[in-house]
N, CA, C and O atoms as a GROMACS GRO file, in nm:
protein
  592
    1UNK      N    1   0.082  -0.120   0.000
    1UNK     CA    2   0.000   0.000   0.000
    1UNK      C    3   0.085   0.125   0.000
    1UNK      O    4   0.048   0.225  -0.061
    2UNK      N    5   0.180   0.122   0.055
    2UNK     CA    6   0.281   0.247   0.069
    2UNK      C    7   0.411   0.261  -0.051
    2UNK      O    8   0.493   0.342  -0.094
    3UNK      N    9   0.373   0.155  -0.066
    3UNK     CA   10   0.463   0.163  -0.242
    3UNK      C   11   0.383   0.258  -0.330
    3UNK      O   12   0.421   0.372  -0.355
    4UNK      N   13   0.247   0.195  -0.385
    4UNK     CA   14   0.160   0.272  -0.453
    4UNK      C   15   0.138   0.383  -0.460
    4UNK      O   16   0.119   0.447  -0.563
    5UNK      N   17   0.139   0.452  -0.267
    5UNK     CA   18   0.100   0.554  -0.234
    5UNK      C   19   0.230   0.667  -0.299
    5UNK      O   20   0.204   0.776  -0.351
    6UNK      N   21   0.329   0.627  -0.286
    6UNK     CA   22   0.446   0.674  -0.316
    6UNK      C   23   0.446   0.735  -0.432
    6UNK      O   24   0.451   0.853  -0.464
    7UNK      N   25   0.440   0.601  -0.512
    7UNK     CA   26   0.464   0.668  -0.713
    7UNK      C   27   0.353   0.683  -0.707
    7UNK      O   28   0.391   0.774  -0.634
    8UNK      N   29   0.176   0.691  -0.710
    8UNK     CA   30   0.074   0.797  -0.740
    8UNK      C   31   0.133   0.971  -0.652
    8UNK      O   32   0.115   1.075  -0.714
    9UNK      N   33   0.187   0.975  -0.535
    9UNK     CA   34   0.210   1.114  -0.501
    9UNK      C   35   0.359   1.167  -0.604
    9UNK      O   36   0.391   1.286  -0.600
   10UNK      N   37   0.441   1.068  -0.690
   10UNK     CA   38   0.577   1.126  -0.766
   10UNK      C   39   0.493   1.171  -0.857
   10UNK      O   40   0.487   1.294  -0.872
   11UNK      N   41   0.413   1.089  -0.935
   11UNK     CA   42   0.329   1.128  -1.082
   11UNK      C   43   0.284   1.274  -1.083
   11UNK      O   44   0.300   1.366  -1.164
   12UNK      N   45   0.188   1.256  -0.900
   12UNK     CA   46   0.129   1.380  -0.917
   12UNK      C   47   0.231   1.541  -0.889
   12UNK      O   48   0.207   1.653  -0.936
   13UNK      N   49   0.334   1.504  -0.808
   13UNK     CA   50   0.441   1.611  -0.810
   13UNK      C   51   0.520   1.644  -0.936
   13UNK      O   52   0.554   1.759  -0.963
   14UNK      N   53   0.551   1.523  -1.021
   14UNK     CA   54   0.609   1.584  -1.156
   14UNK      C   55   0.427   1.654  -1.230
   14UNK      O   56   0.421   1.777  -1.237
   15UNK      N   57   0.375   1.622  -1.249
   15UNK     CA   58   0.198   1.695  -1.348
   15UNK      C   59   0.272   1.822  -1.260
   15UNK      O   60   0.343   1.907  -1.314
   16UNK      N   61   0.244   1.820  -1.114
   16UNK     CA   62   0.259   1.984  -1.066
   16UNK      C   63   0.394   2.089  -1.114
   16UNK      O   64   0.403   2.212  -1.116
   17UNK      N   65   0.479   1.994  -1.146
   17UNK     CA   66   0.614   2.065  -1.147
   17UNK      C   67   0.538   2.119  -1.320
   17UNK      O   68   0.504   2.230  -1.361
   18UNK      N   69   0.536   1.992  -1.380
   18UNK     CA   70   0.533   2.040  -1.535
   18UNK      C   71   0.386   2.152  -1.544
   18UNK      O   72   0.378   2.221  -1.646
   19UNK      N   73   0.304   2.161  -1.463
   19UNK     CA   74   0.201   2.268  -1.534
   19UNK      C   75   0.244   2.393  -1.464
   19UNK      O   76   0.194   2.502  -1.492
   20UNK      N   77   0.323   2.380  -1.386
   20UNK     CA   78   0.349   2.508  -1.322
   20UNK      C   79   0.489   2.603  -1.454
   20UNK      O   80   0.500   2.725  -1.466
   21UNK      N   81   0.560   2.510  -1.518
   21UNK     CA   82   0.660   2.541  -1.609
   21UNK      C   83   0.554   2.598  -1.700
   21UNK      O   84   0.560   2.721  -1.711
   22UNK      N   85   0.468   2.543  -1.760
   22UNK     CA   86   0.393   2.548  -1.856
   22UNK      C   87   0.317   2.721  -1.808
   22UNK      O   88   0.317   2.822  -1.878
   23UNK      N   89   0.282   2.710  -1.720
   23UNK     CA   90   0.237   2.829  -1.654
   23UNK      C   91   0.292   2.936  -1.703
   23UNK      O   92   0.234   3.010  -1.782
   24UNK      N   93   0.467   2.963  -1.639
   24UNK     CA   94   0.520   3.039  -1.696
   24UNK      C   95   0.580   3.037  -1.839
   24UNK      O   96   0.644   3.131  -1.886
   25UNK      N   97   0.557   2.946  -1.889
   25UNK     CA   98   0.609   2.992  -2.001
   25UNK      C   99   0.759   2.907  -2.050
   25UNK      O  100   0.846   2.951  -2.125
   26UNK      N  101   0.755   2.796  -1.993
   26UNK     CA  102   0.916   2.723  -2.073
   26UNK      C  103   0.881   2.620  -2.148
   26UNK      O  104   0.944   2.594  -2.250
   27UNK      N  105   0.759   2.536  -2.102
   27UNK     CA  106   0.729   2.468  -2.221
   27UNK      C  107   0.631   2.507  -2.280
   27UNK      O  108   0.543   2.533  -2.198
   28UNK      N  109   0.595   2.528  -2.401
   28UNK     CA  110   0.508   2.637  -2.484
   28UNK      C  111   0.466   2.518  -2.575
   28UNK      O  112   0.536   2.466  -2.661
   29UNK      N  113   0.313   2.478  -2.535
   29UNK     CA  114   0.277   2.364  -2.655
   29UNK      C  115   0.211   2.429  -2.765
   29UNK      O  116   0.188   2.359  -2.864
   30UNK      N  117   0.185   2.518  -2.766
   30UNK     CA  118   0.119   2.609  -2.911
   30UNK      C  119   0.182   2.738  -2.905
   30UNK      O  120   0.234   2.763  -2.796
   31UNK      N  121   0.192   2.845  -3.014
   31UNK     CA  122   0.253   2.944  -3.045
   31UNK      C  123   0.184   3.025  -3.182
   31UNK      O  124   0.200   2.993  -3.300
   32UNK      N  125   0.128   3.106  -3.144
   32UNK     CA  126   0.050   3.223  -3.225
   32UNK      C  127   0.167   3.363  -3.266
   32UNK      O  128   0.204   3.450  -3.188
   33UNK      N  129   0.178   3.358  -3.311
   33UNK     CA  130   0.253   3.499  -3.425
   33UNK      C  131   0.156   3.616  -3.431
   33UNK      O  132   0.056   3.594  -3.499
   34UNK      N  133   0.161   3.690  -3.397
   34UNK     CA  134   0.130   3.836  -3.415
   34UNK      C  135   0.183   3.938  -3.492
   34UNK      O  136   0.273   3.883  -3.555
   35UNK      N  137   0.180   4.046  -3.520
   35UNK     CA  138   0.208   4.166  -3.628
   35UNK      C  139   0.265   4.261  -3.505
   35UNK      O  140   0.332   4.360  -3.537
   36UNK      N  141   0.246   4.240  -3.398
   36UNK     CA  142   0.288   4.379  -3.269
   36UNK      C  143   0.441   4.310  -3.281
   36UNK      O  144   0.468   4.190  -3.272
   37UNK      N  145   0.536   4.424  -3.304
   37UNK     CA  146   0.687   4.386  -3.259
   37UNK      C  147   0.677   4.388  -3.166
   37UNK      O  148   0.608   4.458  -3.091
   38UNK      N  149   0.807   4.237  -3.135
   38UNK     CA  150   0.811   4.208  -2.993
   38UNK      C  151   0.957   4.277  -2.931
   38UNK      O  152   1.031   4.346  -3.001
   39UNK      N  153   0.979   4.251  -2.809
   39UNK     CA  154   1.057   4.343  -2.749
   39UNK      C  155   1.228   4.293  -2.766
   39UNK      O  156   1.322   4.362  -2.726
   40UNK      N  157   1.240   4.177  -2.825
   40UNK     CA  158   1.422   4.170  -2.869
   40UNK      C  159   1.391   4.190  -3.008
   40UNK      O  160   1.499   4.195  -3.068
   41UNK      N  161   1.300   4.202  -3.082
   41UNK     CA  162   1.277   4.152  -3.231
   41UNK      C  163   1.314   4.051  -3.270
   41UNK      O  164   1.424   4.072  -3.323
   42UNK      N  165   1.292   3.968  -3.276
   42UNK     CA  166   1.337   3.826  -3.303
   42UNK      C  167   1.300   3.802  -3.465
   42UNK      O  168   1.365   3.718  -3.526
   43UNK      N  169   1.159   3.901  -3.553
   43UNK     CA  170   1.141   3.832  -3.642
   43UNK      C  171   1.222   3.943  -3.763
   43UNK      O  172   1.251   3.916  -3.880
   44UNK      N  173   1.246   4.079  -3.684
   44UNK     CA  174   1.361   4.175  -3.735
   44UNK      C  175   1.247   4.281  -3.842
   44UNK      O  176   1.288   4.386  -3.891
   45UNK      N  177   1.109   4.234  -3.864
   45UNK     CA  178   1.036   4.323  -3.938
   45UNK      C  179   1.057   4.509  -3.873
   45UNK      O  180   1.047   4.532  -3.752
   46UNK      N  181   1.077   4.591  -3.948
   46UNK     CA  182   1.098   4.695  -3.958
   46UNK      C  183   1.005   4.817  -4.056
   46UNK      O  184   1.029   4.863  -4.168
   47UNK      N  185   0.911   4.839  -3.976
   47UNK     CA  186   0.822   4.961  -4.063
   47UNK      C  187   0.865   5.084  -4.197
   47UNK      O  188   0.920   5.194  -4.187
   48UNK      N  189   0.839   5.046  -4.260
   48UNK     CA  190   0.897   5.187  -4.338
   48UNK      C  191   0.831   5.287  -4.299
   48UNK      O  192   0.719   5.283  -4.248
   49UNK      N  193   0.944   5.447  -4.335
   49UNK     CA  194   0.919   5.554  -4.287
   49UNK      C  195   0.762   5.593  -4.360
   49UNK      O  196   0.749   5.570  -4.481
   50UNK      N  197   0.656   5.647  -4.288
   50UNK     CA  198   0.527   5.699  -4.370
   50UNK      C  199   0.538   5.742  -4.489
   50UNK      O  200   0.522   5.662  -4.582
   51UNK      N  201   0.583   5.946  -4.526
   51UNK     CA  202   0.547   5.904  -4.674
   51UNK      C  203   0.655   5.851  -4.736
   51UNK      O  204   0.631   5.894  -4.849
   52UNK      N  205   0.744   5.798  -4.746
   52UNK     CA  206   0.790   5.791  -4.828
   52UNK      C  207   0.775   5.621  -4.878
   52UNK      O  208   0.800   5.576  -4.990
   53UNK      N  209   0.723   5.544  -4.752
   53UNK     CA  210   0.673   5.396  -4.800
   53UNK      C  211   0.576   5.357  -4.861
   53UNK      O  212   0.554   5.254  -4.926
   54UNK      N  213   0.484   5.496  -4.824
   54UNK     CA  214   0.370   5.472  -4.939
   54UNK      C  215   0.365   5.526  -5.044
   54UNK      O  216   0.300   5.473  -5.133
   55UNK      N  217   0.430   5.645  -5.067
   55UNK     CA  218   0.429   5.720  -5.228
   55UNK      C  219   0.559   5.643  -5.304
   55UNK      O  220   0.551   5.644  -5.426
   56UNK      N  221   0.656   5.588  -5.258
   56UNK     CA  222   0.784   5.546  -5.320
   56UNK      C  223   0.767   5.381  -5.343
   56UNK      O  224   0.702   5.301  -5.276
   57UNK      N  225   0.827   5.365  -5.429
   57UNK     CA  226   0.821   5.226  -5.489
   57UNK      C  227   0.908   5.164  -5.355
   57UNK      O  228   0.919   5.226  -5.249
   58UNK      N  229   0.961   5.042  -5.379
   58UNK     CA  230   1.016   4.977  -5.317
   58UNK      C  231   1.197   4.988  -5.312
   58UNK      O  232   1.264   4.938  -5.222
   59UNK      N  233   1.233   5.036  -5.388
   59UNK     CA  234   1.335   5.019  -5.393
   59UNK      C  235   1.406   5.156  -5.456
   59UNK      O  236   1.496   5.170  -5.539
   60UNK      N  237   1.324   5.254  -5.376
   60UNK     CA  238   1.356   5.380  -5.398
   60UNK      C  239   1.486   5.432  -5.324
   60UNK      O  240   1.518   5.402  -5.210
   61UNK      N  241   1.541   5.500  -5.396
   61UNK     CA  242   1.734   5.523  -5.335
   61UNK      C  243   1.836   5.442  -5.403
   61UNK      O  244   1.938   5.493  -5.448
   62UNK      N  245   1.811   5.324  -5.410
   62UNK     CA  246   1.836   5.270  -5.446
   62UNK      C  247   1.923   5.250  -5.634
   62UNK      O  248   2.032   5.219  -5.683
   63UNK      N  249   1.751   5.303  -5.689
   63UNK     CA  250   1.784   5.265  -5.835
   63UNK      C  251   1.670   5.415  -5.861
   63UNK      O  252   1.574   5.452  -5.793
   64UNK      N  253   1.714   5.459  -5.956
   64UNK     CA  254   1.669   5.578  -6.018
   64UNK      C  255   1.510   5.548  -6.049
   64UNK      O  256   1.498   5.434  -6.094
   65UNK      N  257   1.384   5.619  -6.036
   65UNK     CA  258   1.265   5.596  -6.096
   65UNK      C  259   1.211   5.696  -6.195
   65UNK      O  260   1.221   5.818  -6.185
   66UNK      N  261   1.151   5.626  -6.295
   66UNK     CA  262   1.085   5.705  -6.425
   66UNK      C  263   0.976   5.780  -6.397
   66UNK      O  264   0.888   5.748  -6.316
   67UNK      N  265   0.979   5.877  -6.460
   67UNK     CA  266   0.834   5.988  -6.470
   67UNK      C  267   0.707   5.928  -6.434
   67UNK      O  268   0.638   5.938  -6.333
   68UNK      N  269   0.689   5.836  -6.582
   68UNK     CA  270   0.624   5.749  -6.641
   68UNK      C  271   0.599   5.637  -6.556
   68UNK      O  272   0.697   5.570  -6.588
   69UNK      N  273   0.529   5.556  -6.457
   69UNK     CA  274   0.551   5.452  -6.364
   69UNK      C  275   0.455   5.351  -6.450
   69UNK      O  276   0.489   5.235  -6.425
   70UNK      N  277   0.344   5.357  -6.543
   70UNK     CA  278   0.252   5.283  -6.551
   70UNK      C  279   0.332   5.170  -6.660
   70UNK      O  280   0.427   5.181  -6.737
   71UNK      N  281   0.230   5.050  -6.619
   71UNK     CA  282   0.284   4.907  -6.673
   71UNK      C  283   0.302   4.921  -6.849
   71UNK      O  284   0.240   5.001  -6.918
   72UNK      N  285   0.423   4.802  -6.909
   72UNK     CA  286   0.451   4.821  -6.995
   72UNK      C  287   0.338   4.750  -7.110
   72UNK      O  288   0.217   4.748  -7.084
   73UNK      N  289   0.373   4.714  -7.193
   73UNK     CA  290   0.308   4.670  -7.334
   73UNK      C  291   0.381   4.496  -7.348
   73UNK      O  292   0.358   4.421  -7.442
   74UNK      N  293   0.470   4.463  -7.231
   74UNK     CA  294   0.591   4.383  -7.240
   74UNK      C  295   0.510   4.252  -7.222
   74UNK      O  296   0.428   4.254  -7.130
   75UNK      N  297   0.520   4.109  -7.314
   75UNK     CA  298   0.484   3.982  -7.257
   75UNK      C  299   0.593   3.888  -7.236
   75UNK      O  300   0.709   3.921  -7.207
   76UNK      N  301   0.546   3.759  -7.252
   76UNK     CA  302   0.666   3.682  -7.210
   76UNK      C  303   0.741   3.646  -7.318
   76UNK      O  304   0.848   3.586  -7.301
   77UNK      N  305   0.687   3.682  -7.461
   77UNK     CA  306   0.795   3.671  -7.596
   77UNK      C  307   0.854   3.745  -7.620
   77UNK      O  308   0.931   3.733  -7.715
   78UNK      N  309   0.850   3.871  -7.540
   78UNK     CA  310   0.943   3.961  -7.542
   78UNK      C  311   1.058   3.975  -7.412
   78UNK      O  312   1.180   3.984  -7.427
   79UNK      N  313   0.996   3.975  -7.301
   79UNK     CA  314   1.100   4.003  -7.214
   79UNK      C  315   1.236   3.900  -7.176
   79UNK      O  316   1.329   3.932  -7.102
   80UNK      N  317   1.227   3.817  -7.222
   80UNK     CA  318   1.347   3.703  -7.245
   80UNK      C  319   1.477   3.743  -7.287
   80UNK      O  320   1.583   3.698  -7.242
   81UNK      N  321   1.460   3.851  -7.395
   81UNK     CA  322   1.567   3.918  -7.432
   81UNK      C  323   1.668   3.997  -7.292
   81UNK      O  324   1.788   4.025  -7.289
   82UNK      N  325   1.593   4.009  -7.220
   82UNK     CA  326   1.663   4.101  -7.115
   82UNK      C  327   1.734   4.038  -6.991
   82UNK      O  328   1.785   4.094  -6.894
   83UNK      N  329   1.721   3.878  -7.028
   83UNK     CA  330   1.820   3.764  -6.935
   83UNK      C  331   1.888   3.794  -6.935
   83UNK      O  332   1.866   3.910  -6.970
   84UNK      N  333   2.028   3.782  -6.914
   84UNK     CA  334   2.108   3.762  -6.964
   84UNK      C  335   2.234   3.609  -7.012
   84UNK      O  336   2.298   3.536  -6.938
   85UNK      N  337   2.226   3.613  -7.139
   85UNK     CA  338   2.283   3.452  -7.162
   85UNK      C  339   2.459   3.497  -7.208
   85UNK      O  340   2.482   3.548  -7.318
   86UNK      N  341   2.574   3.468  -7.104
   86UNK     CA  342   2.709   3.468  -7.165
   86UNK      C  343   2.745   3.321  -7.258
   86UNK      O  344   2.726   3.204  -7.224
   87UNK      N  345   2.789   3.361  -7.353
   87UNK     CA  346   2.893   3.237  -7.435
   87UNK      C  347   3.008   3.132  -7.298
   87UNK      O  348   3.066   3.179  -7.200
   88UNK      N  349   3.005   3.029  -7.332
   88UNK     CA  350   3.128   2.977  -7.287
   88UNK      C  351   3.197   3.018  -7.284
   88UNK      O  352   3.170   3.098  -7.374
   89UNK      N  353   3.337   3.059  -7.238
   89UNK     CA  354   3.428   3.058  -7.218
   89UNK      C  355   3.564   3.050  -7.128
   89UNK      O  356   3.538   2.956  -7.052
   90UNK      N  357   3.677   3.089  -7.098
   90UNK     CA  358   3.761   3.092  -7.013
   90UNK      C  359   3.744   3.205  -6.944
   90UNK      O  360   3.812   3.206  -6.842
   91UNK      N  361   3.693   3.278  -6.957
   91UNK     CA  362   3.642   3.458  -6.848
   91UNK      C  363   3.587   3.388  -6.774
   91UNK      O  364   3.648   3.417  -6.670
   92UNK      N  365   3.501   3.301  -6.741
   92UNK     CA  366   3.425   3.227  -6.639
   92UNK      C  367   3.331   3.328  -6.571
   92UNK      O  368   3.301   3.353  -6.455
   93UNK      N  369   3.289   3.387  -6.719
   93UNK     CA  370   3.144   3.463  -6.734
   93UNK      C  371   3.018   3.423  -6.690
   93UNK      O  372   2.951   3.379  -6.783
   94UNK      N  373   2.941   3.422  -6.546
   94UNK     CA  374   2.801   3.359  -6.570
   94UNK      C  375   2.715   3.476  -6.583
   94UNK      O  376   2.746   3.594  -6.602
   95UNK      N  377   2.544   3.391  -6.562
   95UNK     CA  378   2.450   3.502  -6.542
   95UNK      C  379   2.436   3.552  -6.412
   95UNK      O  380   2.373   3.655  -6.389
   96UNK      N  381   2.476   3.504  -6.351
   96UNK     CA  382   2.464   3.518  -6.200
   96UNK      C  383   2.546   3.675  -6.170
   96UNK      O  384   2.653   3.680  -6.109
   97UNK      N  385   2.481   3.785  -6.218
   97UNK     CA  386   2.530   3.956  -6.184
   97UNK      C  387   2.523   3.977  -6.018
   97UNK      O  388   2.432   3.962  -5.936
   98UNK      N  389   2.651   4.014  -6.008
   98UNK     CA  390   2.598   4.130  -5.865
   98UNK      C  391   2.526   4.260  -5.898
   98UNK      O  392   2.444   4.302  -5.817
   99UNK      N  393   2.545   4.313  -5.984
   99UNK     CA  394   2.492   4.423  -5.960
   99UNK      C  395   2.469   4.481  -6.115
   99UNK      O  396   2.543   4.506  -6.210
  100UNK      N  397   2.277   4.489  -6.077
  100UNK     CA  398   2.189   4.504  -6.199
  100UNK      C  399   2.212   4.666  -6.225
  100UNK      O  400   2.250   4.744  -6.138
  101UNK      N  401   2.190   4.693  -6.330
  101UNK     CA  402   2.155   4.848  -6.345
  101UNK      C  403   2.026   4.903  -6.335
  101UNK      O  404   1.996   5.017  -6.298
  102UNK      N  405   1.935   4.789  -6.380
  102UNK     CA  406   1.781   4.769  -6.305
  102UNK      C  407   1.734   4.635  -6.261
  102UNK      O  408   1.787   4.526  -6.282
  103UNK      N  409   1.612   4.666  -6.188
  103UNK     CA  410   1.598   4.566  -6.075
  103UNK      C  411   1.515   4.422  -6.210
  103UNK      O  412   1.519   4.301  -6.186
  104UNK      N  413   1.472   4.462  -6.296
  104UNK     CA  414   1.400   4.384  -6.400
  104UNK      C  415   1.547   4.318  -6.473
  104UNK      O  416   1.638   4.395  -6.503
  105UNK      N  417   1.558   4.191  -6.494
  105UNK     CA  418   1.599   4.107  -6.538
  105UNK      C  419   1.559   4.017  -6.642
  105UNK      O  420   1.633   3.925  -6.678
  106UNK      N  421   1.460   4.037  -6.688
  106UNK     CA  422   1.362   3.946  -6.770
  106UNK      C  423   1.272   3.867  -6.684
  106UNK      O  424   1.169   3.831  -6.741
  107UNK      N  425   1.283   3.839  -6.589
  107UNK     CA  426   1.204   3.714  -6.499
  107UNK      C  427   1.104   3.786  -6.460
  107UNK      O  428   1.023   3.724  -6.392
  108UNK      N  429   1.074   3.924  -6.483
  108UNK     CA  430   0.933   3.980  -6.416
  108UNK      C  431   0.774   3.887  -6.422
  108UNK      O  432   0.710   3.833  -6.513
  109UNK      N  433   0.761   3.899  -6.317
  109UNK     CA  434   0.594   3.818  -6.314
  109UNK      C  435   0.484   3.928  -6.246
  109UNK      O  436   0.484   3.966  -6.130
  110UNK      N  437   0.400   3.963  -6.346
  110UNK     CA  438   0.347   3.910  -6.465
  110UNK      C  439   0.432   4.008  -6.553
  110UNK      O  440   0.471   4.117  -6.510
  111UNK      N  441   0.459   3.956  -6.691
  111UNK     CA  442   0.568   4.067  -6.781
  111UNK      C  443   0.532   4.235  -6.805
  111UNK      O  444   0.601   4.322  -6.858
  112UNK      N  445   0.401   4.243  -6.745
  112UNK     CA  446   0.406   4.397  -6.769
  112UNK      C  447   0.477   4.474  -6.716
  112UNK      O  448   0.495   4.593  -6.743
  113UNK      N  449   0.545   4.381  -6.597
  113UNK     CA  450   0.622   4.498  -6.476
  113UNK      C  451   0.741   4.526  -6.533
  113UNK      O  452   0.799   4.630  -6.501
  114UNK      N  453   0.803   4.427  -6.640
  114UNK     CA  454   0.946   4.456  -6.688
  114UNK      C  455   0.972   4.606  -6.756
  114UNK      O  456   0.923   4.641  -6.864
  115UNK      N  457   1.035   4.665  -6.696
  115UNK     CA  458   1.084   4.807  -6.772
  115UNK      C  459   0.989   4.937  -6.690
  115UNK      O  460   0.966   5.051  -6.731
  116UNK      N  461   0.952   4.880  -6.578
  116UNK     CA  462   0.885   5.001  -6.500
  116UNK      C  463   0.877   4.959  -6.324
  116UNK      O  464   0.839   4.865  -6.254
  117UNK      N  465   0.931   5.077  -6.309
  117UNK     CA  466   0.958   5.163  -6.270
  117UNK      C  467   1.062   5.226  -6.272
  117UNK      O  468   1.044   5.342  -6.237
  118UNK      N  469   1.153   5.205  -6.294
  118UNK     CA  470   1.287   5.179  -6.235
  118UNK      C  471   1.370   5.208  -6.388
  118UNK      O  472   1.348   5.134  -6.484
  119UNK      N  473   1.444   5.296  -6.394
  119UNK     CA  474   1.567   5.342  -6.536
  119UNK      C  475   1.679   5.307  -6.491
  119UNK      O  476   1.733   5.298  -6.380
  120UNK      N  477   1.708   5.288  -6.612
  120UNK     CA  478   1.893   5.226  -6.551
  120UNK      C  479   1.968   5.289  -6.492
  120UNK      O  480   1.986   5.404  -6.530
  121UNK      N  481   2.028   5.248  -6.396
  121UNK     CA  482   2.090   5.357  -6.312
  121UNK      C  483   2.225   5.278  -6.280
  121UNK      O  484   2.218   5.157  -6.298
  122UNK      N  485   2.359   5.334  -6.233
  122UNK     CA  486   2.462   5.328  -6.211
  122UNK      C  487   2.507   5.317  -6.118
  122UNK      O  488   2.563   5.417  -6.072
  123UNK      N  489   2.506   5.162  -6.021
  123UNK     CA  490   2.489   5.119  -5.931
  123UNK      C  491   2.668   5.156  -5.843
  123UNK      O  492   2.776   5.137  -5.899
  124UNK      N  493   2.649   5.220  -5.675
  124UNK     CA  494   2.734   5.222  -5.630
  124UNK      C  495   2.788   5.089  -5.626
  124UNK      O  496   2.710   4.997  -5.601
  125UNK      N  497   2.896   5.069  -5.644
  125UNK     CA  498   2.987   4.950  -5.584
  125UNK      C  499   3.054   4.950  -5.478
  125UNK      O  500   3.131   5.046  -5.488
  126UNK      N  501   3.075   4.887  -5.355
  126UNK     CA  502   3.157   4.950  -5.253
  126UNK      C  503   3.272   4.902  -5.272
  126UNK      O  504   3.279   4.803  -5.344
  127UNK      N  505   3.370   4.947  -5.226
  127UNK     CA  506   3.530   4.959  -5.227
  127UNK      C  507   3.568   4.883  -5.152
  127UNK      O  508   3.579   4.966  -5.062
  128UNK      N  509   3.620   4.736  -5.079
  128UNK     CA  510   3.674   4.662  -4.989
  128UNK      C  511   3.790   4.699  -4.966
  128UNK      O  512   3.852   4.717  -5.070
  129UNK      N  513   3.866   4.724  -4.847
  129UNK     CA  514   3.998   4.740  -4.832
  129UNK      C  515   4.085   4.616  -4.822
  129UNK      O  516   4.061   4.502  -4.783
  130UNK      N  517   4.199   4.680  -4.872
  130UNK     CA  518   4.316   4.575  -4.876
  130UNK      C  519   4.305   4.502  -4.752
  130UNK      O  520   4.273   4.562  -4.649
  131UNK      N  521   4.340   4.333  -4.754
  131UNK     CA  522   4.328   4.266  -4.622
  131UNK      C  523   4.449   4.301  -4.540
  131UNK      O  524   4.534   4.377  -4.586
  132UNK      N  525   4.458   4.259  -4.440
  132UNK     CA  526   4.590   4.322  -4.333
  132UNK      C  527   4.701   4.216  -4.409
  132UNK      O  528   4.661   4.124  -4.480
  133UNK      N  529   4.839   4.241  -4.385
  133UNK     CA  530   4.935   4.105  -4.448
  133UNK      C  531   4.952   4.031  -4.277
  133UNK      O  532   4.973   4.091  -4.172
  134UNK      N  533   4.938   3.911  -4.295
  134UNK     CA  534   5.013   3.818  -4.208
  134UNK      C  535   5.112   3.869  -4.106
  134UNK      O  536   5.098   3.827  -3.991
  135UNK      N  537   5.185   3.934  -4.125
  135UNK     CA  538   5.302   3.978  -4.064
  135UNK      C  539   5.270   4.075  -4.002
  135UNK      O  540   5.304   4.075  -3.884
  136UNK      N  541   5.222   4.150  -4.035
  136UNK     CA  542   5.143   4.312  -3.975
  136UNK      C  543   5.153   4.306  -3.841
  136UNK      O  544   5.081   4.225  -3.784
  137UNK      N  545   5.234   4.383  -3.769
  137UNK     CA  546   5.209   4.426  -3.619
  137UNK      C  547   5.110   4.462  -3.560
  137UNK      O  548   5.120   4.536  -3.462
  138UNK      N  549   4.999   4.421  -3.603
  138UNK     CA  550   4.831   4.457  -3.518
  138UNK      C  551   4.795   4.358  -3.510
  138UNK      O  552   4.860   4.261  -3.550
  139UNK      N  553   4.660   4.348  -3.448
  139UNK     CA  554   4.594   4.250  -3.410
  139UNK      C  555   4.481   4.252  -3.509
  139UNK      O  556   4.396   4.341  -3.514
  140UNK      N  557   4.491   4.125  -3.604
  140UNK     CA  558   4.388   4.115  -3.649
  140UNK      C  559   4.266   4.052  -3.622
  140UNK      O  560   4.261   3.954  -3.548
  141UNK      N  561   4.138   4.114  -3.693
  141UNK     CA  562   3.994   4.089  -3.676
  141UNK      C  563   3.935   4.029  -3.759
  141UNK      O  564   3.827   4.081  -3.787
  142UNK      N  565   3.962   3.923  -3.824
  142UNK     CA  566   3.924   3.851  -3.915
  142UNK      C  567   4.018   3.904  -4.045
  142UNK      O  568   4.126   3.853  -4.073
  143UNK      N  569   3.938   4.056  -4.146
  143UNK     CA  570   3.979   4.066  -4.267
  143UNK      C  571   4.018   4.203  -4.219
  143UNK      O  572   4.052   4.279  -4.310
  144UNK      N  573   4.022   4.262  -4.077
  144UNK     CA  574   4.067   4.404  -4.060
  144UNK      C  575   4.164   4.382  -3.964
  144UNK      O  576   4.179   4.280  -3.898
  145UNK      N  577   4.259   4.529  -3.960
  145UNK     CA  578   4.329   4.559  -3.819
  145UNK      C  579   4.246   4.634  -3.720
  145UNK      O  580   4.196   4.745  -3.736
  146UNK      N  581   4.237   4.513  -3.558
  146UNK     CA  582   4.148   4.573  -3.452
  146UNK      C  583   4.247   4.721  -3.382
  146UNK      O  584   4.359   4.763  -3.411
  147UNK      N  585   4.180   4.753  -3.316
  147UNK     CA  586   4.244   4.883  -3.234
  147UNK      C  587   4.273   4.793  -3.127
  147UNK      O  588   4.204   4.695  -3.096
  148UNK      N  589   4.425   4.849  -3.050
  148UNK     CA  590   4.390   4.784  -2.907
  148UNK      C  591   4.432   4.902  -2.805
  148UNK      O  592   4.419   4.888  -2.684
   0.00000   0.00000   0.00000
């Protein structure tokens, strides 16, 4: 009888331990997502500034925008041309660009969007600095010299 009594009072002390966890919050058997940022940001969403998120395209600053914003005349037998396909060779040329002069590539879906908004524009490149040499009397930080 005092065996029994034993493990029915362990069972019921672990249920108490575990709903009391559950209580606060460490084991979480369901999880709902909300739109309110939360307080470390964990999901990193970031509001754009008012007007300029709603009157400005998306990718304004960025890449220059046309007068003209409304959709083109463009389908899918046409915009193909604007892939880009390199020849074979030893340059070890692909399609794979860093850096478009516009954000349209040919792949626009649906093809009217190809060729609007957005004019070719002359994309900053940033400048990487020389890596530190091996030998260098500083302390390096991976690909920089740290301060010490």
């Amino acid at each position: 009888m005092k065996k029994s009594s034993t493990y029915i009072n362990s069972i019921l002390f672990i249920l108490l331990v575990v709903l009391i966890l559950c209580y606060f919050g460490i084991f979480k058997f369901s999880y709902s997502e909300s739109f309110a940022s939360n307080m470390n940001n964990d999901n990193m969403l970031e509001p754009g500034e008012y007007p300029i998120s709603d009157d400005k395209p998306l990718l304004y600053g960025d890449y220059n925008i046309k007068q003209n914003t409304n959709v083109t005349k463009n389908n899918n037998y046409n915009i193909w041309k604007e892939y880009p396909v390199y020849p074979s060779s030893y340059k070890q040329e692909t399609n794979n660009k860093r850096y478009w002069s516009t954000p349209d590539n040919g792949t626009c879906s649906p093809a009217e969007f190809c060729g609007t908004p957005y004019s070719p524009t002359n994309i900053k490149i940033d400048k990487v600095s020389p890596g530190i040499p091996i030998g260098a009397p500083v302390t390096r930080v991976n690909w920089w010299a740290g301060k010490s």
